[in-house]
N, CA, C and O atoms as CSV, one atom per row, in Angstrom:
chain,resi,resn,atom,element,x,y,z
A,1,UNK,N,N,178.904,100.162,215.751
A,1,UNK,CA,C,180.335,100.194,215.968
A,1,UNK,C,C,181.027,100.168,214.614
A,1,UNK,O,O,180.769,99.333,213.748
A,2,UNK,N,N,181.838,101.046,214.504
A,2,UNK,CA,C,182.836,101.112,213.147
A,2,UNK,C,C,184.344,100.805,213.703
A,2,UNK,O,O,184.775,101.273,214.758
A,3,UNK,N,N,185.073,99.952,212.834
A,3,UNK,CA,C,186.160,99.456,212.959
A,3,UNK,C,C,187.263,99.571,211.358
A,3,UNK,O,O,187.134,98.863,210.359
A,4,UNK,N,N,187.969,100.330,211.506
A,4,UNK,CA,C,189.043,100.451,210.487
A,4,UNK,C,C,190.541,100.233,210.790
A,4,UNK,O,O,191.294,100.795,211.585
A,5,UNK,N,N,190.752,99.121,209.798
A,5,UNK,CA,C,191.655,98.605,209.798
A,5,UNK,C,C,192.838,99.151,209.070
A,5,UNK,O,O,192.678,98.946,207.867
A,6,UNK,N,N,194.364,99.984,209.410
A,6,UNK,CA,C,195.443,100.561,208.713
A,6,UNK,C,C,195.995,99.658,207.423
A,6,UNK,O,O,195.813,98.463,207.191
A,7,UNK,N,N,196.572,100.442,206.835
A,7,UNK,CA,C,196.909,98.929,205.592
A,7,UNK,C,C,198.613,98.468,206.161
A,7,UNK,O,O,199.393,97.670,205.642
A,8,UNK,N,N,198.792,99.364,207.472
A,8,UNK,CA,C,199.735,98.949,208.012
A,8,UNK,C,C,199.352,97.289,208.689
A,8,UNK,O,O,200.003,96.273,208.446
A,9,UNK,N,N,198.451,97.357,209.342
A,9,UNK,CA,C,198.204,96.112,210.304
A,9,UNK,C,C,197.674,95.276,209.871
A,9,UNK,O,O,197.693,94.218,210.501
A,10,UNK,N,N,196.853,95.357,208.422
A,10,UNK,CA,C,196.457,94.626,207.770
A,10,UNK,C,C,197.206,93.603,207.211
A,10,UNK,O,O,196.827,92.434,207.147
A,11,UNK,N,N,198.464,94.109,206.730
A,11,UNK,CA,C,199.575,93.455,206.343
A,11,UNK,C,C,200.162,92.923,207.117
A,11,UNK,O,O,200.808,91.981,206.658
A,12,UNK,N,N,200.308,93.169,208.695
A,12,UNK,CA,C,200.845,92.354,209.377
A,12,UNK,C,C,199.988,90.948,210.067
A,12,UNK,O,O,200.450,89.894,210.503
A,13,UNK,N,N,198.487,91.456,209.952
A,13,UNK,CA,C,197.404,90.322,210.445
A,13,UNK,C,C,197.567,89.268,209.113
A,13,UNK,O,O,197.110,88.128,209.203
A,14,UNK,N,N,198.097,89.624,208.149
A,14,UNK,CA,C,197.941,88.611,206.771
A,14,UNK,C,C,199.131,87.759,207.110
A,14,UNK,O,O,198.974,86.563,207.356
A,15,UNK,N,N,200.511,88.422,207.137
A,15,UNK,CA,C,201.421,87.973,207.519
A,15,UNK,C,C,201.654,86.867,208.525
A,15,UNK,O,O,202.250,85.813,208.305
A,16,UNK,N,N,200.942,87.367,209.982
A,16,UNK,CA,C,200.998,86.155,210.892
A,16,UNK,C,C,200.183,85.306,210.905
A,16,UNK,O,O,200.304,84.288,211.586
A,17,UNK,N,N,199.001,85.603,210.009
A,17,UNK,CA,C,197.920,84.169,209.753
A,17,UNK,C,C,198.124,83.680,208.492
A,17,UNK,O,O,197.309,82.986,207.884
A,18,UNK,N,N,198.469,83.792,208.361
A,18,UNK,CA,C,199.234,82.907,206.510
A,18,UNK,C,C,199.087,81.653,206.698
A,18,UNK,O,O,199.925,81.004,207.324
A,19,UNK,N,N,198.345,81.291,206.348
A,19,UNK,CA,C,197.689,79.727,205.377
A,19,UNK,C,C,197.031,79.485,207.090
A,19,UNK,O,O,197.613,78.577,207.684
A,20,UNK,N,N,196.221,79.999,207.673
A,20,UNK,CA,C,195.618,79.606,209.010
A,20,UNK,C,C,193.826,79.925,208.340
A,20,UNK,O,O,193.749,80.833,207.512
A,21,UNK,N,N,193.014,79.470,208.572
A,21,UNK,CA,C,191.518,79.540,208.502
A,21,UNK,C,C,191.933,79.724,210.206
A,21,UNK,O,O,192.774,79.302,210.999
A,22,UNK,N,N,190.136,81.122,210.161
A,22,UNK,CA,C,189.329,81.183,210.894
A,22,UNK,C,C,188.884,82.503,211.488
A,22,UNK,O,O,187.782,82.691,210.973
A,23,UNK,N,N,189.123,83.417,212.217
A,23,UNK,CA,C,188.389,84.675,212.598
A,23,UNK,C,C,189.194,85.877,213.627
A,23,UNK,O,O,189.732,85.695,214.719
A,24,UNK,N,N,189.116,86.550,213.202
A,24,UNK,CA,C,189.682,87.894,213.626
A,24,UNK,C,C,188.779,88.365,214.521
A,24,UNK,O,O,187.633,88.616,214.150
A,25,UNK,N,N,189.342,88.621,216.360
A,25,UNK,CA,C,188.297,89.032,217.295
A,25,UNK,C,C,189.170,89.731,218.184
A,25,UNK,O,O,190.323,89.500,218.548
A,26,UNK,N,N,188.302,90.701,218.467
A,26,UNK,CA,C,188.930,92.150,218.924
A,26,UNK,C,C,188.199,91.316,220.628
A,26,UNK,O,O,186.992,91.083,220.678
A,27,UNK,N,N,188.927,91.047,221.588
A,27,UNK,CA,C,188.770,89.417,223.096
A,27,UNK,C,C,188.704,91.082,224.276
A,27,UNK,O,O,189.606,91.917,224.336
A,28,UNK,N,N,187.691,91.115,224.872
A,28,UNK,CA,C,188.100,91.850,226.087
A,28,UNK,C,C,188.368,90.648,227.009
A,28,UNK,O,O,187.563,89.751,227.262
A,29,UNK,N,N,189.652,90.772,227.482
A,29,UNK,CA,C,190.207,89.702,227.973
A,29,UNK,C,C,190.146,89.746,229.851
A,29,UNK,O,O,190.817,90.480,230.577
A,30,UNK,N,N,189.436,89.029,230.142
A,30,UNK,CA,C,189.936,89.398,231.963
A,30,UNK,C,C,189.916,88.138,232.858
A,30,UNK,O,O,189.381,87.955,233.952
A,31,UNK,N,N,190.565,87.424,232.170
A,31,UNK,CA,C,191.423,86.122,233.032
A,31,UNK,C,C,192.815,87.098,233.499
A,31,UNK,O,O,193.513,87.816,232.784
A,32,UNK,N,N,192.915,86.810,235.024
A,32,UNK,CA,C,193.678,87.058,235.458
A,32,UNK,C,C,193.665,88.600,236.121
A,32,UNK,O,O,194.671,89.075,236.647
A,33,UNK,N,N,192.273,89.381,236.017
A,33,UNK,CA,C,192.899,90.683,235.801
A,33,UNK,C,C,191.410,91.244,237.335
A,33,UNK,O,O,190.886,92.358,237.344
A,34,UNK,N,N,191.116,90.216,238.297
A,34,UNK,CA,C,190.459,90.423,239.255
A,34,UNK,C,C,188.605,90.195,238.936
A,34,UNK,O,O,188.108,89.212,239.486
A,35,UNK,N,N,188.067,90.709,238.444
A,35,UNK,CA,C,186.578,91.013,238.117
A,35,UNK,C,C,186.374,91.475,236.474
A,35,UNK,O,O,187.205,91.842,235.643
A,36,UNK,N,N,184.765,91.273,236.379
A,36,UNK,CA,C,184.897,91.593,234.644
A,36,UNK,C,C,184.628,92.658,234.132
A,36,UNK,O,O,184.163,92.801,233.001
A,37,UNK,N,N,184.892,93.515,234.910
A,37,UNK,CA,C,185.184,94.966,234.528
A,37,UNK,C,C,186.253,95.266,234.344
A,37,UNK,O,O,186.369,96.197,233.547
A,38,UNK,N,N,187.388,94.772,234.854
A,38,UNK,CA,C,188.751,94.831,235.038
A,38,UNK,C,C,189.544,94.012,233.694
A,38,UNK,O,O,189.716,92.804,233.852
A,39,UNK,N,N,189.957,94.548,232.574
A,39,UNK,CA,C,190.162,93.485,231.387
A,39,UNK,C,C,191.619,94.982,230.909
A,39,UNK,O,O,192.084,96.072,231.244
A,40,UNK,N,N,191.701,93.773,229.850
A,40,UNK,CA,C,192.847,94.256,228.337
A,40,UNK,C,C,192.315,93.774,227.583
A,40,UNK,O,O,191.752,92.680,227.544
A,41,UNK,N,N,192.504,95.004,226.476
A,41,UNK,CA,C,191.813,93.992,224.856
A,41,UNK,C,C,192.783,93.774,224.177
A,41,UNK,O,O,193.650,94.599,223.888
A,42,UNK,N,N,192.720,92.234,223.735
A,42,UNK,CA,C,193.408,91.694,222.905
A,42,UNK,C,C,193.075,91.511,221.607
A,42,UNK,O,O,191.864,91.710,221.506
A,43,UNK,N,N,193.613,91.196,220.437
A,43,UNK,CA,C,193.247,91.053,219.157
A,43,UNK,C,C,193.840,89.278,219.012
A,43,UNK,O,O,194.966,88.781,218.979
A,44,UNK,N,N,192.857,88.877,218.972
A,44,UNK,CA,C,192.830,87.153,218.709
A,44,UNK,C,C,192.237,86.602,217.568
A,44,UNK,O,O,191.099,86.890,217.199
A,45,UNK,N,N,193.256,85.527,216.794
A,45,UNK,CA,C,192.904,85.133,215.680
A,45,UNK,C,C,192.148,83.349,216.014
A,45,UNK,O,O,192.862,82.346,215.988
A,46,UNK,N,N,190.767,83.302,216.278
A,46,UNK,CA,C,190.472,81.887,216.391
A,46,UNK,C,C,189.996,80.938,215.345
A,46,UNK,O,O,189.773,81.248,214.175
A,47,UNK,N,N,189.896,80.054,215.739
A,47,UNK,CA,C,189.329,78.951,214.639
A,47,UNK,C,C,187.824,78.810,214.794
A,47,UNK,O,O,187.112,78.573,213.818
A,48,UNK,N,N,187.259,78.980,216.235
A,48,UNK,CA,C,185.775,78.812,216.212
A,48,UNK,C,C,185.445,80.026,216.910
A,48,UNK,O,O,186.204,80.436,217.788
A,49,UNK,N,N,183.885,80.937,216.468
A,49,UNK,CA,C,183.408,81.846,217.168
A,49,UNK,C,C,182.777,81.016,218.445
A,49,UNK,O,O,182.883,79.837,218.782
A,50,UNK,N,N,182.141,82.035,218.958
A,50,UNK,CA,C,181.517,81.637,220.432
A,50,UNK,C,C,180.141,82.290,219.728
A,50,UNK,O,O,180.107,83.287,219.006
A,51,UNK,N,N,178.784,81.272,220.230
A,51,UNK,CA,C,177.669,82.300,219.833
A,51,UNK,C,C,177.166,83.604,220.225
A,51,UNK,O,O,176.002,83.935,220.000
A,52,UNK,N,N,177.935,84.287,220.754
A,52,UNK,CA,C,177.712,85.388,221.408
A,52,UNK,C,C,178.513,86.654,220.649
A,52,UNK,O,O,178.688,87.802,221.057
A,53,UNK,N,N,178.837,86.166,219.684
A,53,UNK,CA,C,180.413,86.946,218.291
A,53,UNK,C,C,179.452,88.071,217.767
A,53,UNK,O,O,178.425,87.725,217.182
A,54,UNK,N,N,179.621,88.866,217.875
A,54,UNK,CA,C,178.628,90.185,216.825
A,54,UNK,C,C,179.732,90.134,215.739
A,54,UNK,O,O,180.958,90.183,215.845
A,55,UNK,N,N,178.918,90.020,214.658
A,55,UNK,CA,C,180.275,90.261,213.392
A,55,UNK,C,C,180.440,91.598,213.203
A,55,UNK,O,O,179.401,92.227,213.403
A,56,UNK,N,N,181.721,92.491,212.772
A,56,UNK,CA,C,181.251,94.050,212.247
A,56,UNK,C,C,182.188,94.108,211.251
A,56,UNK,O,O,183.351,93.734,211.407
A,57,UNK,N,N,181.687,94.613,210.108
A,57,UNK,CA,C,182.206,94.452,209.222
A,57,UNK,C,C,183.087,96.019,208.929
A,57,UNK,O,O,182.736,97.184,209.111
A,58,UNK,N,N,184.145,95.515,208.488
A,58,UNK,CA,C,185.435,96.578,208.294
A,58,UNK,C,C,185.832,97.007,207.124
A,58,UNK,O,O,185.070,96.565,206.263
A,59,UNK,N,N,187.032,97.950,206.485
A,59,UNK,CA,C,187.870,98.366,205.385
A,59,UNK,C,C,188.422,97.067,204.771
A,59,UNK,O,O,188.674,96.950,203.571
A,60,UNK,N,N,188.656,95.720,206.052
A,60,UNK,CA,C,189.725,94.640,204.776
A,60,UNK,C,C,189.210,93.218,204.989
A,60,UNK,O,O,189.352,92.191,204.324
A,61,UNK,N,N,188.407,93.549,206.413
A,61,UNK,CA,C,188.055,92.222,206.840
A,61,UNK,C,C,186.823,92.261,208.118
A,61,UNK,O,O,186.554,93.187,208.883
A,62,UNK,N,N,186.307,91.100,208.030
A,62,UNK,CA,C,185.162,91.028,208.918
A,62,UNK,C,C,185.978,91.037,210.779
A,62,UNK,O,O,186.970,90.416,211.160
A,63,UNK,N,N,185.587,91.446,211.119
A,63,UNK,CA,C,186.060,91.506,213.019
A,63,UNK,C,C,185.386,91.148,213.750
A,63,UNK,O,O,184.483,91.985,213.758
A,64,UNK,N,N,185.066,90.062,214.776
A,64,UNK,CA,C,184.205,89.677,215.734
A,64,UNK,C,C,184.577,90.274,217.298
A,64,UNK,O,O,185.697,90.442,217.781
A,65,UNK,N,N,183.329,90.515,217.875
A,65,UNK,CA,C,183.435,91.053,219.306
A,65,UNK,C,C,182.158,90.611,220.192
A,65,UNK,O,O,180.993,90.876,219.895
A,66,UNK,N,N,182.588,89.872,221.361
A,66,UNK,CA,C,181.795,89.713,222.362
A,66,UNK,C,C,180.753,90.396,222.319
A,66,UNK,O,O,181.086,91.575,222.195
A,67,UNK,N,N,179.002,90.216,222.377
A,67,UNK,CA,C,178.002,90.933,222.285
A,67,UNK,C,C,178.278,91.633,223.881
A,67,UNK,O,O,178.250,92.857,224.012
A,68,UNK,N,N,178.554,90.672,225.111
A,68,UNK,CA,C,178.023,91.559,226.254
A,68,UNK,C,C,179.365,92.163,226.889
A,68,UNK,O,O,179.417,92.566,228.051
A,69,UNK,N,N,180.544,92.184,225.916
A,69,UNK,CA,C,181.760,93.202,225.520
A,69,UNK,C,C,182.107,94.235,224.942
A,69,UNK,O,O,183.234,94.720,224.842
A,70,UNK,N,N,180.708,94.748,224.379
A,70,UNK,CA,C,180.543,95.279,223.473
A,70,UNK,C,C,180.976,96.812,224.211
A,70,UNK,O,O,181.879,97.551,223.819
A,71,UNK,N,N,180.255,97.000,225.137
A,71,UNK,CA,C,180.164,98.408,225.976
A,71,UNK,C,C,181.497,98.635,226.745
A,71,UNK,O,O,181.472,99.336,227.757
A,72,UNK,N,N,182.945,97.939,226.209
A,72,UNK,CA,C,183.736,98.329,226.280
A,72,UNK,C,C,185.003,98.887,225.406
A,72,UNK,O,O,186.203,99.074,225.608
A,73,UNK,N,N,183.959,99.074,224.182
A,73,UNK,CA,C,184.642,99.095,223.359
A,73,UNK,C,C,183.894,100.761,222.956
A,73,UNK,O,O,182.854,101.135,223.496
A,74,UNK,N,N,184.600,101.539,222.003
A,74,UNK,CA,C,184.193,102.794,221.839
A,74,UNK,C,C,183.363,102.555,220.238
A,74,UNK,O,O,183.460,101.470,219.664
A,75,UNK,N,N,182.845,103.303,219.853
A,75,UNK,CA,C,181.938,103.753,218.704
A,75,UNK,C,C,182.492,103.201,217.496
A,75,UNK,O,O,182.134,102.335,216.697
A,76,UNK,N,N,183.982,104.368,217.672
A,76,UNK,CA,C,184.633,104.246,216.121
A,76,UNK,C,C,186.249,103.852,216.645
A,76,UNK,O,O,186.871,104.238,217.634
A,77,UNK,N,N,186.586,103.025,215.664
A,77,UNK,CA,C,187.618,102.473,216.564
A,77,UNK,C,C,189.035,102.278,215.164
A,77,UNK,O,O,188.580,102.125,214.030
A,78,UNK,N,N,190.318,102.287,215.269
A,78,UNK,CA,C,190.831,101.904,214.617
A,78,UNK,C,C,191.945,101.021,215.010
A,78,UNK,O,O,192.677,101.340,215.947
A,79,UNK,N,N,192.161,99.632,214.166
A,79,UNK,CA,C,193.171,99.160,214.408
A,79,UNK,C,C,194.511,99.423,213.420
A,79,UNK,O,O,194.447,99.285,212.199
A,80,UNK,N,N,195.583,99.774,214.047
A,80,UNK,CA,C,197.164,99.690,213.716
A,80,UNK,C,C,198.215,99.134,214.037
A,80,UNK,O,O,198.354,98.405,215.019
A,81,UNK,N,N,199.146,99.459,213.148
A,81,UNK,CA,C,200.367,98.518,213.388
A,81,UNK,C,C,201.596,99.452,213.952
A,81,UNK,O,O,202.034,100.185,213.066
A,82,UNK,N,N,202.049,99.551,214.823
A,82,UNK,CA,C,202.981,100.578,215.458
A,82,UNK,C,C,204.679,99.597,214.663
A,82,UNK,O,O,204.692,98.384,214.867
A,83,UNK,N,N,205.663,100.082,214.017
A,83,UNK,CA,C,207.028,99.448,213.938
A,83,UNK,C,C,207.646,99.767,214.775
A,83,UNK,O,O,208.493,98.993,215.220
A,84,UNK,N,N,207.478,100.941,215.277
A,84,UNK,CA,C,208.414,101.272,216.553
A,84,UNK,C,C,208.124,100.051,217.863
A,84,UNK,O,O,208.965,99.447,218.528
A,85,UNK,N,N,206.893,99.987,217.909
A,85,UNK,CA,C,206.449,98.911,219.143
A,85,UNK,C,C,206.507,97.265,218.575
A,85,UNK,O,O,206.205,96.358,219.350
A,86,UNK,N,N,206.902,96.994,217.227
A,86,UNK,CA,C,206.400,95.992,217.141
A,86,UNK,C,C,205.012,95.515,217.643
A,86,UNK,O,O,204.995,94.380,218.118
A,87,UNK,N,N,203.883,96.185,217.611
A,87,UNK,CA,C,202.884,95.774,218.510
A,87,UNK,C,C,201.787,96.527,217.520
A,87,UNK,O,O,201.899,97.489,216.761
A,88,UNK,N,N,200.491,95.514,217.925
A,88,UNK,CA,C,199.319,96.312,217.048
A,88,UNK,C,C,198.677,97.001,218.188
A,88,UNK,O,O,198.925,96.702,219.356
A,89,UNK,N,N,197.865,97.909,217.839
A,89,UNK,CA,C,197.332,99.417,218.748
A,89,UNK,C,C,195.784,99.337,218.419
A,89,UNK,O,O,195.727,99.217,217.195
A,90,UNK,N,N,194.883,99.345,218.787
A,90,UNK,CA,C,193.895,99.990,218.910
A,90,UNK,C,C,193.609,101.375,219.217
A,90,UNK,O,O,193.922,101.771,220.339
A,91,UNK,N,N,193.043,102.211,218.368
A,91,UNK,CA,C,192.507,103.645,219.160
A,91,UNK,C,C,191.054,103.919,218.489
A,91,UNK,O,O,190.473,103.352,217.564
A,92,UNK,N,N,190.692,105.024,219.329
A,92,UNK,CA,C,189.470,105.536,219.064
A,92,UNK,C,C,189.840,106.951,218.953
A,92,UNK,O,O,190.918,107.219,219.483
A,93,UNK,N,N,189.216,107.924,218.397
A,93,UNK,CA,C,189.371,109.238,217.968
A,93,UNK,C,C,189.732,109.868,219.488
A,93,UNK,O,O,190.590,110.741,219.364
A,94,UNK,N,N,189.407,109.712,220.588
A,94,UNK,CA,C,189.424,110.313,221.897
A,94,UNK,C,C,190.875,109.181,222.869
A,94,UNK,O,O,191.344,109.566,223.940
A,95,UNK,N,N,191.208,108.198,222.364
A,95,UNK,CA,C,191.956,107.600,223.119
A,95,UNK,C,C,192.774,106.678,222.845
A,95,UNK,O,O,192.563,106.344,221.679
A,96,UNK,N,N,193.718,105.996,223.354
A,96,UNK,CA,C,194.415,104.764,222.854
A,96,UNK,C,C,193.319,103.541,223.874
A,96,UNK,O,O,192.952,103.603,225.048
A,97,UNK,N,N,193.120,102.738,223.034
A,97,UNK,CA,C,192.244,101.487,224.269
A,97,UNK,C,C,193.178,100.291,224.217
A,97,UNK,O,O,192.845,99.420,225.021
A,98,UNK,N,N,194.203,100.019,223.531
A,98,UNK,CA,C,195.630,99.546,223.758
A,98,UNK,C,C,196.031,99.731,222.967
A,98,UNK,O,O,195.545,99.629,221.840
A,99,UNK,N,N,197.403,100.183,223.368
A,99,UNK,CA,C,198.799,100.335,222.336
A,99,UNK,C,C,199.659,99.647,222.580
A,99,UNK,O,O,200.645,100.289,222.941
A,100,UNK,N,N,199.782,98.757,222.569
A,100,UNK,CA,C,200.949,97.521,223.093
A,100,UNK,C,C,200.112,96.099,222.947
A,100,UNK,O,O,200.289,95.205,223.774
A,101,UNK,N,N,199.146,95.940,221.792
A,101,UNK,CA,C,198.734,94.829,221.462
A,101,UNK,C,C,199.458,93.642,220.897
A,101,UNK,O,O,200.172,93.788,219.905
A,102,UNK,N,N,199.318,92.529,221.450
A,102,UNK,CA,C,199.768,91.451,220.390
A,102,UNK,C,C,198.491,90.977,219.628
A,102,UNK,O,O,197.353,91.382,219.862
A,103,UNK,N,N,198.868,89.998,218.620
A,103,UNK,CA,C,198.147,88.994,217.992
A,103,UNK,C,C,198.132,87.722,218.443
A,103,UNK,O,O,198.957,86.983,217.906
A,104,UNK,N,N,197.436,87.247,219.273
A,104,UNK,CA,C,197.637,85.736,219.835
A,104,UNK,C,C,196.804,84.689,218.869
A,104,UNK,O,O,195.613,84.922,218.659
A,105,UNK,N,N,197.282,83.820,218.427
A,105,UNK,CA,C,196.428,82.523,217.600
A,105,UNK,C,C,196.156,81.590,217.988
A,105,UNK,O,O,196.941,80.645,218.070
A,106,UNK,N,N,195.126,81.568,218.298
A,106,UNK,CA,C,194.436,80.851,219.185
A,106,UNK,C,C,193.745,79.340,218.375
A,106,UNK,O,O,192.784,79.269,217.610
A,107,UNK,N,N,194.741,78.129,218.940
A,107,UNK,CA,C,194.277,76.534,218.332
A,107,UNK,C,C,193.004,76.089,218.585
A,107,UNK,O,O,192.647,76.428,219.713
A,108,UNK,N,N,192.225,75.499,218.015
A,108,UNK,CA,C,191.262,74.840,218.869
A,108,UNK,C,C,191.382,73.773,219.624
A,108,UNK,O,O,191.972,72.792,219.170
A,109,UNK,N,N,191.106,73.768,220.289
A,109,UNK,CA,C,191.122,72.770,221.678
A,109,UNK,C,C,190.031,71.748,221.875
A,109,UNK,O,O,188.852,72.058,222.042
A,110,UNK,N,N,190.460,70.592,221.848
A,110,UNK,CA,C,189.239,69.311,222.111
A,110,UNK,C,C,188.574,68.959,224.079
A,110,UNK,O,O,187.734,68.086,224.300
């Protein structure tokens, strides 16, 4: 899996994690969304991986993704920063896999 990061969104992932430690993870998310085939991917900034994190290394920064999430994600992938949407985008050469992303920062929890 290849993942490239815009120096648009880069700047905005620096921006909203400013002075935060911990990890950049591209979450197929499916709380709420019926079965686990049924998801949205989110881009989540956490404090602890899960052992199941494949690291892949990128243009600005390392990116973590669910190992058995993996097969929902495409080959080559890029993340951006849309200004018109205020929102970060994911695409792949063949598709948008979201364009209306947020950045959620995710605390750790006891």
């Amino acid at each position: 899996m290849e993942i490239t990061i815009t120096a648009e969104a880069a700047g905005k992932i620096n921006e909203r994690t400013e002075n935060r430690e911990g990890y950049l993870k591209l979450k197929y998310d499916t709380d709420g969304c019926g079965c686990a085939v049924n998801g949205v991917i989110a881009l989540w900034h956490v404090t602890e991986l899960d052992d199941t994190d494949i690291a892949i290394e990128t243009n600005d920064r390392t990116v973590y993704v669910e190992k058995s999430k993996m097969v929902f994600f495409d080959e080559q992938m890029k993340i951006d920063f849309s200004k018109a949407t205020n929102c970060f985008q994911l695409k792949s050469p063949g598709q948008i896999l979201n364009g209306h992303m947020s950045l959620i920062l995710k605390e750790k929890t006891d």
